[in-house]
C-alpha atoms as a printed R data frame, in Angstrom:
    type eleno elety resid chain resno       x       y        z
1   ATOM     1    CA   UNK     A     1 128.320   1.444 -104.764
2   ATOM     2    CA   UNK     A     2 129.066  -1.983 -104.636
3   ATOM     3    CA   UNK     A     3 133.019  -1.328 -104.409
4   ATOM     4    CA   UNK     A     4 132.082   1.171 -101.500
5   ATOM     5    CA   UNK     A     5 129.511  -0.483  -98.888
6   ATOM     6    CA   UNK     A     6 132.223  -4.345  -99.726
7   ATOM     7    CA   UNK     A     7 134.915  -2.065  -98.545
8   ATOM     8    CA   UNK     A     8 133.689  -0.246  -95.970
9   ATOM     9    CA   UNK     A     9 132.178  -3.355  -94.316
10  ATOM    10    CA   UNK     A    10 135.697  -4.971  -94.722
11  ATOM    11    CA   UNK     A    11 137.249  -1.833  -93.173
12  ATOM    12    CA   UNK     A    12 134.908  -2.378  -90.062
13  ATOM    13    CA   UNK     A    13 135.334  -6.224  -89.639
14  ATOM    14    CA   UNK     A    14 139.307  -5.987  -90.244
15  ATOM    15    CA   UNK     A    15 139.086  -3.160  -86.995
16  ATOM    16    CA   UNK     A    16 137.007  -5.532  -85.189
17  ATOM    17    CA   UNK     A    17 139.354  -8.195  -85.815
18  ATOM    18    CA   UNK     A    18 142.034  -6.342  -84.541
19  ATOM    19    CA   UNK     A    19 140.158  -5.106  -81.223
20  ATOM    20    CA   UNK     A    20 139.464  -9.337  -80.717
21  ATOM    21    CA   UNK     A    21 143.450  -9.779  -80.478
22  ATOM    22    CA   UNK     A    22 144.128  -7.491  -77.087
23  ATOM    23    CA   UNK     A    23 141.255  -9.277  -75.750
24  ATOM    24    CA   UNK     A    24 142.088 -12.854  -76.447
25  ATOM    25    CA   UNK     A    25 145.624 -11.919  -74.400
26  ATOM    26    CA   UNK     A    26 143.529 -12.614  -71.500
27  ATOM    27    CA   UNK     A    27 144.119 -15.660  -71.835
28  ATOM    28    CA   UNK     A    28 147.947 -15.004  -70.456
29  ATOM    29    CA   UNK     A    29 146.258 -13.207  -67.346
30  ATOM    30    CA   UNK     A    30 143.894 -16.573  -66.976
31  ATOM    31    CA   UNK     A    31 146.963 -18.741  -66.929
32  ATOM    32    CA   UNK     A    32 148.899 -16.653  -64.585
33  ATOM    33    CA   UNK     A    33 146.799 -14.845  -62.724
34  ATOM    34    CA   UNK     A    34 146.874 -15.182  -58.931
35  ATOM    35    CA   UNK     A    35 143.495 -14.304  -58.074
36  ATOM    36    CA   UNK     A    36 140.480 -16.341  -57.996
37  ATOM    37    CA   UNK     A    37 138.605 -13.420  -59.807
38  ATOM    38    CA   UNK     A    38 140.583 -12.812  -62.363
39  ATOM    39    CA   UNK     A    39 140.071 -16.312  -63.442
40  ATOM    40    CA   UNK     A    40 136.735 -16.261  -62.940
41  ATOM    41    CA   UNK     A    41 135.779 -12.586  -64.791
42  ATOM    42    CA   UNK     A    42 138.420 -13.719  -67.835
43  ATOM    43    CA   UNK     A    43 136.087 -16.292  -68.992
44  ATOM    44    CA   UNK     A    44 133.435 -14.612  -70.145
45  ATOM    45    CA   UNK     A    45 135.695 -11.627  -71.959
46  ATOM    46    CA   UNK     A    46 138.109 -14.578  -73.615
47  ATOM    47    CA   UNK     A    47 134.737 -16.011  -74.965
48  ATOM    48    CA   UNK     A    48 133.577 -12.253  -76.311
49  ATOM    49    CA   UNK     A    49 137.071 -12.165  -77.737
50  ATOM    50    CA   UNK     A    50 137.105 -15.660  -79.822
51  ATOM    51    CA   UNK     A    51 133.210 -14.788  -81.029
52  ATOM    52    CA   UNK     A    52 134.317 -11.375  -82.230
53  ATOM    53    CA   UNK     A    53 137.551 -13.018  -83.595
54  ATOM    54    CA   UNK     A    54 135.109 -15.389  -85.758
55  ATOM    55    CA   UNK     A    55 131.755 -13.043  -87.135
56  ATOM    56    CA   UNK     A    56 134.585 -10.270  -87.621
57  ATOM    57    CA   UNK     A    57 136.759 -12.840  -90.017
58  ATOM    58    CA   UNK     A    58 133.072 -13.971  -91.498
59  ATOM    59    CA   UNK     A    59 132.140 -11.006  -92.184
60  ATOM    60    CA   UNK     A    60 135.900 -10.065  -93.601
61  ATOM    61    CA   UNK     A    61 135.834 -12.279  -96.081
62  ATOM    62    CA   UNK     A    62 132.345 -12.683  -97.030
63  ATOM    63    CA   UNK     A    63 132.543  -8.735  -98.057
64  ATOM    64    CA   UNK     A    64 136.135  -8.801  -99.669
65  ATOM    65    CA   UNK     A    65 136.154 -11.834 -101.158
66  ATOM    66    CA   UNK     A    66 132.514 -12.236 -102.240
67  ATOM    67    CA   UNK     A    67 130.980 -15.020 -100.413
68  ATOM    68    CA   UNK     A    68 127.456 -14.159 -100.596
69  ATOM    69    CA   UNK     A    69 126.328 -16.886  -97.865
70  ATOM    70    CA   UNK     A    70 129.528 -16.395  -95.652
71  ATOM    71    CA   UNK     A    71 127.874 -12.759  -95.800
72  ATOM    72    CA   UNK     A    72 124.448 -14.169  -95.180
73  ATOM    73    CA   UNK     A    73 126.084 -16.243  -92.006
74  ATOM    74    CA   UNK     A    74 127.567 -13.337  -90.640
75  ATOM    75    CA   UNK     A    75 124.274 -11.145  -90.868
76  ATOM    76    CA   UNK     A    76 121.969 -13.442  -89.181
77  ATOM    77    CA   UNK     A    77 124.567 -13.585  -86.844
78  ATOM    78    CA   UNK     A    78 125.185  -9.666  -86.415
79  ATOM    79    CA   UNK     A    79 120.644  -9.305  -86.129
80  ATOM    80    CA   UNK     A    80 120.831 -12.200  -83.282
81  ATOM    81    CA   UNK     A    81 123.730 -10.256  -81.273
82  ATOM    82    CA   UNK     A    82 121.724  -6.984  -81.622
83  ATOM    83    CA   UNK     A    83 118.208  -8.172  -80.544
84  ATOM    84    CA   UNK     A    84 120.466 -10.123  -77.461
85  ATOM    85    CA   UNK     A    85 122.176  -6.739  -76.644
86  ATOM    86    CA   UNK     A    86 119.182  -4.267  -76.823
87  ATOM    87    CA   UNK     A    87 117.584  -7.088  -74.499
88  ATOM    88    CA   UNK     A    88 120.230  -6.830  -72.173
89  ATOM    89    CA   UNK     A    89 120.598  -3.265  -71.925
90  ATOM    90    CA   UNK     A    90 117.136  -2.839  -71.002
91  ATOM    91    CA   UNK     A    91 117.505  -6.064  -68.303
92  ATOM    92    CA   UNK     A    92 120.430  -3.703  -67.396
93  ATOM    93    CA   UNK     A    93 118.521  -0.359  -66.612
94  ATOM    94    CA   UNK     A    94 115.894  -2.144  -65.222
95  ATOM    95    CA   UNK     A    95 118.104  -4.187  -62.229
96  ATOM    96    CA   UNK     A    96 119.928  -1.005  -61.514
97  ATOM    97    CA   UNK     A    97 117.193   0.443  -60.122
98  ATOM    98    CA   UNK     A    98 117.598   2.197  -56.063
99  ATOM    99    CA   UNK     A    99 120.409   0.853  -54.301
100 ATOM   100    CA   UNK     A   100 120.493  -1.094  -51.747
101 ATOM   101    CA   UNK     A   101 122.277   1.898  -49.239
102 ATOM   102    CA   UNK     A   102 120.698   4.063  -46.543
103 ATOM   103    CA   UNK     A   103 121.560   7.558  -45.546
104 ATOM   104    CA   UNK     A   104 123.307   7.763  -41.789
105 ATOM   105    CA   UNK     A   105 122.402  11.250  -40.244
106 ATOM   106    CA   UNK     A   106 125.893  12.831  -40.422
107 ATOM   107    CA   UNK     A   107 127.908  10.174  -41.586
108 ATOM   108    CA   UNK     A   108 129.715  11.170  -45.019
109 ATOM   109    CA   UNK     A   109 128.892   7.645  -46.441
110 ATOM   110    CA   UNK     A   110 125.680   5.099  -46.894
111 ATOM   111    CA   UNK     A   111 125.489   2.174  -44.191
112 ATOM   112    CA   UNK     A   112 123.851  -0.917  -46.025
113 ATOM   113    CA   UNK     A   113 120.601  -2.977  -45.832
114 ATOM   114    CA   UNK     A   114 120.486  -7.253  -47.928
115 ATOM   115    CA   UNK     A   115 116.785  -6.588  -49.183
116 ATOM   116    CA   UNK     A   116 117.331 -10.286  -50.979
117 ATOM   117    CA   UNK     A   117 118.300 -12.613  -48.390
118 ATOM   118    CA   UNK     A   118 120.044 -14.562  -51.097
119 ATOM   119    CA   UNK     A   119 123.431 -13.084  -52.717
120 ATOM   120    CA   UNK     A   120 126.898 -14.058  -53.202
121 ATOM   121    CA   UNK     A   121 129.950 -12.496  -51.079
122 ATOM   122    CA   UNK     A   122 132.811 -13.905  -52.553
123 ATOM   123    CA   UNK     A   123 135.332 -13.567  -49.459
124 ATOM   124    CA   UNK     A   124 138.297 -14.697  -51.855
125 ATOM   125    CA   UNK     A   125 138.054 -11.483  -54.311
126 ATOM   126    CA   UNK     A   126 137.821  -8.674  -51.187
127 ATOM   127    CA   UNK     A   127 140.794 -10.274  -49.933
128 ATOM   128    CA   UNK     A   128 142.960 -10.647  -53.347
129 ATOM   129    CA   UNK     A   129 141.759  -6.938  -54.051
130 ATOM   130    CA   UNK     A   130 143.011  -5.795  -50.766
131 ATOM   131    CA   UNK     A   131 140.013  -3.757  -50.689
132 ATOM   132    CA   UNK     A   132 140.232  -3.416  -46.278
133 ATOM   133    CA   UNK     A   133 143.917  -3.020  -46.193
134 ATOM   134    CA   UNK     A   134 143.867  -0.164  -48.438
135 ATOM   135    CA   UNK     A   135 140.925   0.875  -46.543
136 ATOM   136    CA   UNK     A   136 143.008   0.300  -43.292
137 ATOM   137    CA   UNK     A   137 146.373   2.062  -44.440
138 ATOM   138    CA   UNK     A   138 144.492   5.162  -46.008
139 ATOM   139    CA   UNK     A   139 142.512   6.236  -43.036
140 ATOM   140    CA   UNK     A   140 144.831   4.974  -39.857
141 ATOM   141    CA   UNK     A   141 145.354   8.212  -38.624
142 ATOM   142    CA   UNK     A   142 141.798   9.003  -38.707
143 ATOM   143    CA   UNK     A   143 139.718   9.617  -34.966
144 ATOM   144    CA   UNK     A   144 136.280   8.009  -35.305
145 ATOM   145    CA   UNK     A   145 134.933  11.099  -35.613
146 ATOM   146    CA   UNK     A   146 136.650  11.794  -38.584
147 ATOM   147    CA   UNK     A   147 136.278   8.429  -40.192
148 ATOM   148    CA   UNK     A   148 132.305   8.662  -39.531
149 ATOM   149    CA   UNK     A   149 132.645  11.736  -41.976
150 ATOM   150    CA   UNK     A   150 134.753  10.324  -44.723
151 ATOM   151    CA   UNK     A   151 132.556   9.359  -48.212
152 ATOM   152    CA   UNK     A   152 133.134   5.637  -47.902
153 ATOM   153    CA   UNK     A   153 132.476   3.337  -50.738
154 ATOM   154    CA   UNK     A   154 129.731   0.928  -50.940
155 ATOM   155    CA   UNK     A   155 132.343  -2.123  -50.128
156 ATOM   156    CA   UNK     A   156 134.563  -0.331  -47.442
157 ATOM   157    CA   UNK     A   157 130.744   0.684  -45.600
158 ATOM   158    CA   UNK     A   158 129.815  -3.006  -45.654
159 ATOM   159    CA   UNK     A   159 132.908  -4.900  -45.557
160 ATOM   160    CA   UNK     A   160 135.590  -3.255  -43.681
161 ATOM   161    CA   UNK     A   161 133.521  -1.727  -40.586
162 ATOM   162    CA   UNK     A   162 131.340  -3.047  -38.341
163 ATOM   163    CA   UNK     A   163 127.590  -1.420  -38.224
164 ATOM   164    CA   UNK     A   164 127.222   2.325  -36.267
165 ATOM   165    CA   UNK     A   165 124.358   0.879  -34.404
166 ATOM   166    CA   UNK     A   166 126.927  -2.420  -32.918
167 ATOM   167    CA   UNK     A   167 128.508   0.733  -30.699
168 ATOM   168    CA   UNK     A   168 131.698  -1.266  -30.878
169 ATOM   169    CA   UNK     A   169 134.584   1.087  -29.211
170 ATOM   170    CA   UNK     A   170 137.229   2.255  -32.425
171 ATOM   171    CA   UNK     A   171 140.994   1.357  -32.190
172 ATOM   172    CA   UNK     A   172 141.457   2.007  -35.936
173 ATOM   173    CA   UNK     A   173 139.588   1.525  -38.950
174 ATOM   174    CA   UNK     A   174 139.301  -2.483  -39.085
175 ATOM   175    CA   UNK     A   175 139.956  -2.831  -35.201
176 ATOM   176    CA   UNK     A   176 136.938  -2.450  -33.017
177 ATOM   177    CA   UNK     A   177 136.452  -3.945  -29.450
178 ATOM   178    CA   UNK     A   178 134.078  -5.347  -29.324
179 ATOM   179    CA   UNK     A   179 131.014  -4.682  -26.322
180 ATOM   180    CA   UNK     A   180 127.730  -6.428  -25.880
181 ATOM   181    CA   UNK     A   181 125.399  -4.996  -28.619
182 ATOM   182    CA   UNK     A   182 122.160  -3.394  -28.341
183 ATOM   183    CA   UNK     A   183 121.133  -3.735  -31.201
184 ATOM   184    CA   UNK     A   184 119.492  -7.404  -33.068
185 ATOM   185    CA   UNK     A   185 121.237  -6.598  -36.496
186 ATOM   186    CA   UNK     A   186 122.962 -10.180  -37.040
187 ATOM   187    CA   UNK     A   187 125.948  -8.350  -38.595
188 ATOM   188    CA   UNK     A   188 127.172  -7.323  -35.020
189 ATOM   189    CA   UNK     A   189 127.819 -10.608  -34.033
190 ATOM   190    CA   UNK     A   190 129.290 -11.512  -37.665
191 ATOM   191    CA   UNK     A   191 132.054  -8.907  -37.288
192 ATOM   192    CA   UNK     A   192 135.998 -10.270  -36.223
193 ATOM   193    CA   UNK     A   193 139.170  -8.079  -36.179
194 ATOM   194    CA   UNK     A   194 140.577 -10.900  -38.353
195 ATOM   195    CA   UNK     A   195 141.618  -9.080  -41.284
196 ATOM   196    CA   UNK     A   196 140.326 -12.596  -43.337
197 ATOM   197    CA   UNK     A   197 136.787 -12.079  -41.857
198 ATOM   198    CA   UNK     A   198 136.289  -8.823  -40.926
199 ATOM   199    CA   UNK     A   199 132.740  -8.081  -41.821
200 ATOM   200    CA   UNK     A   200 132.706 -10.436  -44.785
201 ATOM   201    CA   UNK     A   201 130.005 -12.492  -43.680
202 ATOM   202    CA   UNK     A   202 127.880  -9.612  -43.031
203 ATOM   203    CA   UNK     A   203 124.760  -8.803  -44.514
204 ATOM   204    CA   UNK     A   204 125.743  -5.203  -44.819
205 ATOM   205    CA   UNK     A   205 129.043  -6.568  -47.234
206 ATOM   206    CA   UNK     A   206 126.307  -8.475  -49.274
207 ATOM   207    CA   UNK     A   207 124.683  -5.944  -49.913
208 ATOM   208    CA   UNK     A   208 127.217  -3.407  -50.255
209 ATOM   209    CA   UNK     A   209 128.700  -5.388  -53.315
210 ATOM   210    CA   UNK     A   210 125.329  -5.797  -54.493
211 ATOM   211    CA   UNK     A   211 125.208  -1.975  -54.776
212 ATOM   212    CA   UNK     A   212 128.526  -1.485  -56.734
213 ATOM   213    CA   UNK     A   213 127.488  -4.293  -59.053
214 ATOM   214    CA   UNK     A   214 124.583  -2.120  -59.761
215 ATOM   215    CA   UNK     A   215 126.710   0.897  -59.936
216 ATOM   216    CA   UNK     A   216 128.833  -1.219  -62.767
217 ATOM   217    CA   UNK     A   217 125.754  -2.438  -64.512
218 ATOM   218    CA   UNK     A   218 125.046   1.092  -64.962
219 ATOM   219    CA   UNK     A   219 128.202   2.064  -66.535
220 ATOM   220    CA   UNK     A   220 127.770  -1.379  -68.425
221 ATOM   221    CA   UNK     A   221 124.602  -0.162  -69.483
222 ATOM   222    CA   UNK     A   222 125.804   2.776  -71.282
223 ATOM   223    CA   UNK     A   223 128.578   1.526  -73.246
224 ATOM   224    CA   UNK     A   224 126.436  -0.808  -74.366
225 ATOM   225    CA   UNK     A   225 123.997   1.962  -76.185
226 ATOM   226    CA   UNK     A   226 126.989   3.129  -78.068
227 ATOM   227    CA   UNK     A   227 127.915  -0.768  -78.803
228 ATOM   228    CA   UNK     A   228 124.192  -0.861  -80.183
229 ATOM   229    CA   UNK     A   229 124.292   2.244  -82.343
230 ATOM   230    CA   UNK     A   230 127.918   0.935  -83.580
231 ATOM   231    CA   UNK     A   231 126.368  -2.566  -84.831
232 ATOM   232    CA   UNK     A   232 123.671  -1.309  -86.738
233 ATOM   233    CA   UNK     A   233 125.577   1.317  -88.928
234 ATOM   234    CA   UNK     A   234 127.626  -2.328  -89.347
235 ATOM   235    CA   UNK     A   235 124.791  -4.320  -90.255
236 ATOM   236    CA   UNK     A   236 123.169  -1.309  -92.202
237 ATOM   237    CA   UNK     A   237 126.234  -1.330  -94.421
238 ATOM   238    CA   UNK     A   238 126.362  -5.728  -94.134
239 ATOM   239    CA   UNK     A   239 122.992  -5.391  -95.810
240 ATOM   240    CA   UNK     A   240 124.310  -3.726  -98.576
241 ATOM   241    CA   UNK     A   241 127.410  -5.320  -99.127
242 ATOM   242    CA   UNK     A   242 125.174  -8.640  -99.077
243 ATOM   243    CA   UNK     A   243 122.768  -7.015 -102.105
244 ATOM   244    CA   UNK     A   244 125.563  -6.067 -103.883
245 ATOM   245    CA   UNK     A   245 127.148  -9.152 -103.824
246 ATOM   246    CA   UNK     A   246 123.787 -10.971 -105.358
247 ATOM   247    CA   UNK     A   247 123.607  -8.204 -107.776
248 ATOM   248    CA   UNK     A   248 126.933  -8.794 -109.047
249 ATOM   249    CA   UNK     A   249 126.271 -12.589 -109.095
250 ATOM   250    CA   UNK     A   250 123.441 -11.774 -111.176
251 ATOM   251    CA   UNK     A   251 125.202  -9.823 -113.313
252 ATOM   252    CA   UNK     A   252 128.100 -12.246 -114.129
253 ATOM   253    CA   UNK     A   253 125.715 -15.137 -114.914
254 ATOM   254    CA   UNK     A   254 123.859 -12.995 -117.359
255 ATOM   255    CA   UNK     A   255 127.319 -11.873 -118.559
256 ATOM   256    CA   UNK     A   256 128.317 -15.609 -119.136
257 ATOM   257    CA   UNK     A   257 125.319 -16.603 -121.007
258 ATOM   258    CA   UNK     A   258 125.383 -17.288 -124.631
């Protein structure tokens, strides 16, 4: 028994330690990278990396090479990062809760509503991910008709179009002329043909990236269950290796004694 669960939790740790590597590369993307948000996202996942890196090479040799309190390190360690990801999984499920999108009568996408007045639109990251110019090049040849039927994402809704209700006249898909509204909505007078502004400042793009952050979150949310179930069949099998390892220190200092 003791050979098996030592093993086992040295099999798991020396995986883990190899998963840590690929991520830890990021750190070539966070040198070179030309976007803003690739610098800014690779922080958090190079810091994930190093602290799997670490409890994985704790846990390594605490198992394989006996180090009963190296074990006990990497255990208290393992129950802290549990609790802090069964927290978070619920915080996520609970924040992704209705979107912040409205149904259009016959439009094949959602126009958007900012609920919270304050949110972040990072102008920098729609513009490194080319998310309008795609939008732009993939529906060109699209009449307004036609684009009012297309299933538009959450971003290219917000972003990349002005609001139905501005009645701005369509030239193509991020070129509108623009007319005297009738409607209030502040996001009428936000909108520019400038491919750098577009609808960027809009309360519509706010809230159309808050939607497919909530959208991630959710995917986020799922992987993290299987995470969960993944780290307590490791520190199941951690607990074990740890008893064995006081066992057989137990045993060798009764061995030893006279």
């Amino acid at each position: 028994m003791f050979r098996l669960s030592n093993n086992l939790i040295g099999i798991l740790n020396f995986l883990t330690f190899l998963l840590s590597i690929p991520i830890l590369m990021r750190i070539w993307l966070r040198n070179h990278g030309t976007s803003e948000c690739e610098k800014f996202f690779d922080t958090p996942v190079i810091i994930i990396g190093v602290f799997l890196m670490v409890v994985s090479l704790a846990g390594l040799i605490g198992a394989c090479c006996r180090v009963s309190w190296l074990l006990w390190l990497y255990l208290f360690v393992m129950f802290l990062l549990i609790v802090l990801l069964f927290c978070f999984t619920i915080f996520a499920f609970v924040v992704t809760n209705k979107g912040a999108g409205k149904v259009v009568s016959e439009r094949g996408y959602k126009e958007y509503r900012l609920v919270i007045t304050q949110t972040g639109c990072r102008r920098g990251c729609l513009i490194d991910g080319k998310v309008c110019s795609d939008f732009n090049e993939k529906y060109l040849n699209d009449s307004v008709t036609k684009l009012y039927t297309e299933h538009l994402s959450a971003v290219q809704s917000g972003c990349c179009k002005p609001a139905d209700e501005c009645g701005f006249e369509y030239v193509s898909p991020t070129n509108w002329t623009k007319i005297t509204p009738s409607s209030t909505n502040p996001d009428c007078s936000a909108w520019d043909n400038d491919p750098n502004t577009l609808c960027f400042n809009c309360n519509s793009c706010k809230a159309g990236l808050l939607d497919n952050i909530k959208s991630d979150w959710k995917k986020v949310a799922v992987v993290n269950i299987v995470i969960l179930v993944f780290l307590i069949i490791v520190y199941s099998v951690g607990c074990c290796a740890f008893r064995n390892n006081k066992r057989q220190c137990l045993f060798s200092g009764w061995r030893q004694q006279p």
